[in-house]
C-alpha positions as CSV (number, residue, x, y, z in Angstrom):
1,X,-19.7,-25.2,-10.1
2,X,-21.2,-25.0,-6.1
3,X,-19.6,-26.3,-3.7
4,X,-21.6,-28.9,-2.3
5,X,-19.9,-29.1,1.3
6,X,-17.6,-26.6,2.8
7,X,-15.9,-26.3,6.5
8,X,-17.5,-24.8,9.5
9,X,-16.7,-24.8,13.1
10,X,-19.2,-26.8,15.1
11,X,-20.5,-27.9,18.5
12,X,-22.6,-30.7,19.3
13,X,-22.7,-30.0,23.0
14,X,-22.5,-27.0,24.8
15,X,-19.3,-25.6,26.9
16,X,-15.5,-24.5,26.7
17,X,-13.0,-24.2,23.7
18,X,-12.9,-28.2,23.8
19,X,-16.7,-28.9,22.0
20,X,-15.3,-26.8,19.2
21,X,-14.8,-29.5,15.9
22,X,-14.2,-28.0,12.1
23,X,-16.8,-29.9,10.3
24,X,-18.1,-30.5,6.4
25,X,-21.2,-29.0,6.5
26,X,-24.0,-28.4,3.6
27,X,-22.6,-25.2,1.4
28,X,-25.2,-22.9,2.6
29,X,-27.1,-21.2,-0.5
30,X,-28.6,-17.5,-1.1
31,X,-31.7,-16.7,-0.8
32,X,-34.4,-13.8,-1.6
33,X,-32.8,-10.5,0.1
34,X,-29.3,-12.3,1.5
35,X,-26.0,-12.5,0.2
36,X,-23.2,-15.0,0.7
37,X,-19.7,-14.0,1.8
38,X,-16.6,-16.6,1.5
39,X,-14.9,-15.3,4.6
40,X,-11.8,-15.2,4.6
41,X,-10.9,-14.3,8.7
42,X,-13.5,-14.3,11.9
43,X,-12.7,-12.1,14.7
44,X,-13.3,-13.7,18.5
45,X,-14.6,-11.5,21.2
46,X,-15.1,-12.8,24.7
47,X,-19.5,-13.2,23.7
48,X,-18.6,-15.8,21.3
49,X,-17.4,-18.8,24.1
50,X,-19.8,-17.3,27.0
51,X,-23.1,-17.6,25.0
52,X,-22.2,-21.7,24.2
53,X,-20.9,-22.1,27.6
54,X,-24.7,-23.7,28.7
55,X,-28.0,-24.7,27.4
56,X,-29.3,-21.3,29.1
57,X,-27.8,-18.8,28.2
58,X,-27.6,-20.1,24.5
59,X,-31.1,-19.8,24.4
60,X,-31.2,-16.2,25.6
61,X,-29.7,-15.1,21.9
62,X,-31.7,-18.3,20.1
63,X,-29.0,-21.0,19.7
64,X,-29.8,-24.2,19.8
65,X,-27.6,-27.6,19.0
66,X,-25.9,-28.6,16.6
67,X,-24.6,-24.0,16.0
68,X,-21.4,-22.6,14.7
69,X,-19.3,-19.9,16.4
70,X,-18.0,-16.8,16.2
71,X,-20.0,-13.6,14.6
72,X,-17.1,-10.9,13.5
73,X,-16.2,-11.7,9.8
74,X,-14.8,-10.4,6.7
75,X,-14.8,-11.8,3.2
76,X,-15.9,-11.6,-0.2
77,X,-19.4,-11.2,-1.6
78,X,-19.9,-14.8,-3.6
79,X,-23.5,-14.9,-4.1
80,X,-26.5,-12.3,-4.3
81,X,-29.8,-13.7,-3.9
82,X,-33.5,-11.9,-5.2
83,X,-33.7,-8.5,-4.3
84,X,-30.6,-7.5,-2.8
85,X,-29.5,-4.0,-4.3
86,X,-26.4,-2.7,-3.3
87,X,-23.7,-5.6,-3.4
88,X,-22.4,-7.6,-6.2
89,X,-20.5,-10.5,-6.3
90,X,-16.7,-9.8,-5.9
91,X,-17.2,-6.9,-3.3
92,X,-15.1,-7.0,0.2
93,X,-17.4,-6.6,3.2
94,X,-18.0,-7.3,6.8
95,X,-20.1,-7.6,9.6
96,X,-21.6,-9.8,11.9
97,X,-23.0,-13.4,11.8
98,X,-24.4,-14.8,15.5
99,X,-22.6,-17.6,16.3
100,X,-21.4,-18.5,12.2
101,X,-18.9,-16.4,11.4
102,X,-15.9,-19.2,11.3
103,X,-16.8,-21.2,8.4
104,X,-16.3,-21.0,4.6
105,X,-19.7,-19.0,4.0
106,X,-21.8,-17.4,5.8
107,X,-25.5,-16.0,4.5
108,X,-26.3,-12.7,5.9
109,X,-29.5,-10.2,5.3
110,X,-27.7,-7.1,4.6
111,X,-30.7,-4.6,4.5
112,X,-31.7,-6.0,7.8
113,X,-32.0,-4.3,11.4
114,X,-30.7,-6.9,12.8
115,X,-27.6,-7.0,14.8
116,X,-25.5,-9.6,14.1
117,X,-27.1,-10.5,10.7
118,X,-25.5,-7.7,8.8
119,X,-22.9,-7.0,5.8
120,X,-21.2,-3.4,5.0
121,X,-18.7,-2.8,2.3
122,X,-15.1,-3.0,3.4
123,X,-13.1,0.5,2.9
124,X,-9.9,0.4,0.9
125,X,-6.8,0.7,3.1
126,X,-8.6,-1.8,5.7
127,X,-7.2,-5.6,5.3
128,X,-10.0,-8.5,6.2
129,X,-8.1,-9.0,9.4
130,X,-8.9,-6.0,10.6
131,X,-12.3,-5.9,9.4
132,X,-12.8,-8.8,11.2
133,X,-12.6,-7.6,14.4
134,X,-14.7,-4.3,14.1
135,X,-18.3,-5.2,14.8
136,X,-18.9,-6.3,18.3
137,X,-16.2,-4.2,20.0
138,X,-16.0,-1.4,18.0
139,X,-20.2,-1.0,17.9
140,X,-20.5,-1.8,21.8
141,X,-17.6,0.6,22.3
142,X,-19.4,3.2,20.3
143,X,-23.1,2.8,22.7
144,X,-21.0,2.9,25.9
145,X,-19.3,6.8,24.3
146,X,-22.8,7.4,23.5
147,X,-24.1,7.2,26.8
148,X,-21.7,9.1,28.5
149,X,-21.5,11.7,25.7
150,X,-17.4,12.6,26.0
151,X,-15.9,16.0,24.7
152,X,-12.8,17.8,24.8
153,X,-13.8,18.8,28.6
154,X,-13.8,15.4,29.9
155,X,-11.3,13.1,32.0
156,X,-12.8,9.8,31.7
157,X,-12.0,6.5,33.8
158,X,-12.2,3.5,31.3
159,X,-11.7,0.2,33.4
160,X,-10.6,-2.5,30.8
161,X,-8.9,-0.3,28.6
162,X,-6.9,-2.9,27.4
163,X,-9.3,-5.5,26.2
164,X,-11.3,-6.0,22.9
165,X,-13.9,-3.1,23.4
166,X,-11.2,-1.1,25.1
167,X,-9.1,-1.0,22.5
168,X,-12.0,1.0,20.6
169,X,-12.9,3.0,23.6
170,X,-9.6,4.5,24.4
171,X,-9.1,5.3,20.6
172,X,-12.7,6.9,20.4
173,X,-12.5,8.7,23.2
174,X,-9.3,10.2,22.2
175,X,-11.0,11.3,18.9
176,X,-13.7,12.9,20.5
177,X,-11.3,15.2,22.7
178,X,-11.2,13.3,26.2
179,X,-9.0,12.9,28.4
180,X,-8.7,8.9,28.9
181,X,-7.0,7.2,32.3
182,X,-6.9,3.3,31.4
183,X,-6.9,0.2,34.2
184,X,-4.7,-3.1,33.5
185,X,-2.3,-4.5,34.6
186,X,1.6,-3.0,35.6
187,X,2.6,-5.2,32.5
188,X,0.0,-3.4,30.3
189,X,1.2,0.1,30.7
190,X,3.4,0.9,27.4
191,X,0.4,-0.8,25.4
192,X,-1.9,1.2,27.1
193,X,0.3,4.5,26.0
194,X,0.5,3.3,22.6
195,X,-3.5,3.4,22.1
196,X,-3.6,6.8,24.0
197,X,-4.5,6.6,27.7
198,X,-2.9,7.1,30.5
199,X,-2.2,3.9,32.6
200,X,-3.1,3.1,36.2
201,X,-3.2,-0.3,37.6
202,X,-6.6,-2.0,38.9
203,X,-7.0,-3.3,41.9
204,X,-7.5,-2.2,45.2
205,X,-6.2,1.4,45.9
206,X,-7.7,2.3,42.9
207,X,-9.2,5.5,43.5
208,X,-6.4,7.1,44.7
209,X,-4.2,6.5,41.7
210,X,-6.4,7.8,39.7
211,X,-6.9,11.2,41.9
212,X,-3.3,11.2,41.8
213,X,-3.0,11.3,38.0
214,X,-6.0,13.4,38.1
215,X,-7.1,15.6,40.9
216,X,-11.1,15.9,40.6
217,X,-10.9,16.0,37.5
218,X,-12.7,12.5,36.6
219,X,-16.3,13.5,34.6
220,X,-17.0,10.3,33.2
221,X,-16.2,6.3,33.4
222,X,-16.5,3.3,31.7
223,X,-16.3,-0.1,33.0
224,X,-15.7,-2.6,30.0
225,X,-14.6,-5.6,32.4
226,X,-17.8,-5.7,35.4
227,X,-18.6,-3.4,38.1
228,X,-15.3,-2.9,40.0
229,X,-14.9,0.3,38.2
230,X,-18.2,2.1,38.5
231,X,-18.1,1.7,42.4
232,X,-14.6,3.2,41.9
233,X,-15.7,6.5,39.9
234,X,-18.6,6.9,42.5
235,X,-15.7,7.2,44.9
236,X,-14.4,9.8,42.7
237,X,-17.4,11.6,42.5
238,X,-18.8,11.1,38.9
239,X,-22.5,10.8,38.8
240,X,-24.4,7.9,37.6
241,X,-25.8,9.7,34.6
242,X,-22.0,9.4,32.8
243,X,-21.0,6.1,34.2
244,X,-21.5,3.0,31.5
245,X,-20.9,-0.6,31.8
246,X,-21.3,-3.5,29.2
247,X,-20.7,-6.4,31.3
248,X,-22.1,-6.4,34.8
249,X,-25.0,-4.3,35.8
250,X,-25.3,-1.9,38.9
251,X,-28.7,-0.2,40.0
252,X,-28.7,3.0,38.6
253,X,-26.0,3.0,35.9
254,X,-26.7,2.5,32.5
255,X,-25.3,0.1,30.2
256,X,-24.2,0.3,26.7
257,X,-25.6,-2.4,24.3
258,X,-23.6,-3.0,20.8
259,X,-27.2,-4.0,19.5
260,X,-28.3,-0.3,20.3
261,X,-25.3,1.3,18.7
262,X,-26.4,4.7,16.9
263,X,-27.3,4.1,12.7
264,X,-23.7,4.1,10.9
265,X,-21.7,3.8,14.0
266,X,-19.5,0.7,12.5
267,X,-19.5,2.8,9.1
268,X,-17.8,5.5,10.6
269,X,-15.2,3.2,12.7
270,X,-14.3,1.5,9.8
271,X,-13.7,5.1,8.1
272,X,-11.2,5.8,11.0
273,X,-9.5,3.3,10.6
274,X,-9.6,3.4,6.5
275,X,-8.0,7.1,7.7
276,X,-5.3,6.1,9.9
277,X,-6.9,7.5,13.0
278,X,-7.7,4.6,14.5
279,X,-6.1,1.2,14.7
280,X,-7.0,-2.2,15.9
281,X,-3.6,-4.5,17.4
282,X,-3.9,-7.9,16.2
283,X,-2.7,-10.1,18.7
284,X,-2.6,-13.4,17.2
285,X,-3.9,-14.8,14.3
286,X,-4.3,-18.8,13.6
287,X,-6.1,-21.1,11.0
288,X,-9.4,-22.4,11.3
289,X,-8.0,-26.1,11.9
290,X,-6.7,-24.5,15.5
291,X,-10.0,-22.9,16.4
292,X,-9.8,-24.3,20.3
293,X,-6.4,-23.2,20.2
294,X,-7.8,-19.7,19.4
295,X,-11.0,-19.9,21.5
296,X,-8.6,-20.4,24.6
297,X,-6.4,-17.6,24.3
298,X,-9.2,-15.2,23.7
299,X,-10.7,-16.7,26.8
300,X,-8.1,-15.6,29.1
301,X,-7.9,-12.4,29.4
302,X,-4.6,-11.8,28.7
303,X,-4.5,-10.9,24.9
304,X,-3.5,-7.6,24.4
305,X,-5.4,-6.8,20.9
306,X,-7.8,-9.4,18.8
307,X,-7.6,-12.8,17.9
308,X,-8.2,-13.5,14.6
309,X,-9.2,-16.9,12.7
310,X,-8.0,-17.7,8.7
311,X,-10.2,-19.3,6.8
């Protein structure tokens, strides 16, 4: 028998954690080329509250009121429309859903080229937690790698190393061979370790911490956080060319776009991590009921690892 209504987190008016309601909404149905996926966990990246923050910049990715939150999600295929080859019902997968992850269903297109409207099959040995939190971070930490192009030769300065897209950078980095020198905070530093950089606080004095730990040796830099850090590696002498940032923009520096990541990029993470090589800390996880619970510690900064939602 459908389900005629199921939950799904809601706003009716744009801004912070607090607009965020779990509401009965019409079970959404399958159509010609989609699938539905129950989902059982969505992942929250810091793109989820910033894009419902104003009318504005809502419209810049094509929301409009009433709209869900959250796109990182992992479940189980539950419905296979006309045309879809590939996925059966009963199959673990994941992806990404703009702004409609955290609710019961969500309908994705999963032979589409469109980011954010996607499903892949879930590799044994990865739980739907984890699953949940690989598609924004660990595809816009895979465009950032891919701009600077690291190997076994490099030192590279990532600024942010601790946050959701660092957690991924550091790790890949490490797989491709480089040398990685992480920024957070003092408190940071053993978690840093753990996911295989070497820590050095941000802040001012920067630079010569990091010539300290590494004597003109820096050949590349990512800044996962805003421009403090590319202005830093210029001090240090790496040219613009292997410089990358995600979330601020500086003439002359490119920037690394999850959207643009290379064809199989989030195939091959989740394969690392199916492997052991890399992991993903889960911070916190809570149920759907205490999304702006969620929402606001994944706003602040200050989460070491993911924060996950049950549904």
């Amino acid at each position: 028998m459908q389900e005629r209504s199921s939950r799904a987190v809601r706003l009716d008016s744009f801004g912070g954690p607090e607009v965020l309601d779990v509401q009965e909404i019409p079970t959404p149905q399958a159509g010609p080329g989609q699938i539905r996926v129950r989902v059982s966990a969505a992942g929250l990246n810091p793109m989820d509250w910033k894009m419902i923050a104003d009318a504005d910049t809502a419209a810049l990715f094509g929301l409009s009121l009433p709209t869900g939150f959250a796109t990182d999600y992992a479940g189980v295929v539950d419905q296979v429309g006309d045309g879809v080859t590939g996925f059966e019902p009963g199959d673990r997968v994941f992806g990404g859903a703009l702004s409609r992850a955290a609710a019961d269903f969500v309908v994705v297109e999963p032979d589409g080229s469109i980011a954010a409207n996607e499903a892949y099959h879930t590799p044994d040995g990865v739980d739907d937690r984890t699953a949940a939190t690989l598609t924004i971070a660990g595809r816009t930490a895979s465009a950032a790698l891919a701009v600077v192009g690291l190997g076994p030769d490099d030192t590279v300065l990532i600024g942010g190393a601790g946050g959701g897209v660092g957690v991924f950078a550091v790790q890949l980095a490490r797989i491709a061979g480089a040398r990685v020198i992480g920024t957070g905070s003092p408190a940071s530093a053993d978690y840093l370790r753990e996911l295989g950089a070497e820590p050095v606080a941000y802040g001012e004095g920067l630079a010569d911490r990091v010539r300290a730990l590494a004597p003109g040796a820096v050949t590349a830099s990512l800044d996962l956080h805003g421009t403090d850090t590319v202005h830093v590696a210029r001090e240090l002498g790496v040219p613009d060319s292997r410089i990358c940032t995600i979330a601020g923009q500086v003439d002359g520096v490119p920037t690394g776009n999850g959207a643009n990541a290379a064809p199989g990029a989030l195939e091959e993470i989740a394969g690392l991590v199916a492997a052991g090589r890399l992991r993903v800390p889960i911070a916190a996880t809570f149920p759907v009921e205490q999304i702006r619970e969620a929402a606001e510690l994944q706003a602040g900064h200050r989460v070491k690892g993911k924060v996950v939602v049950d549904l």
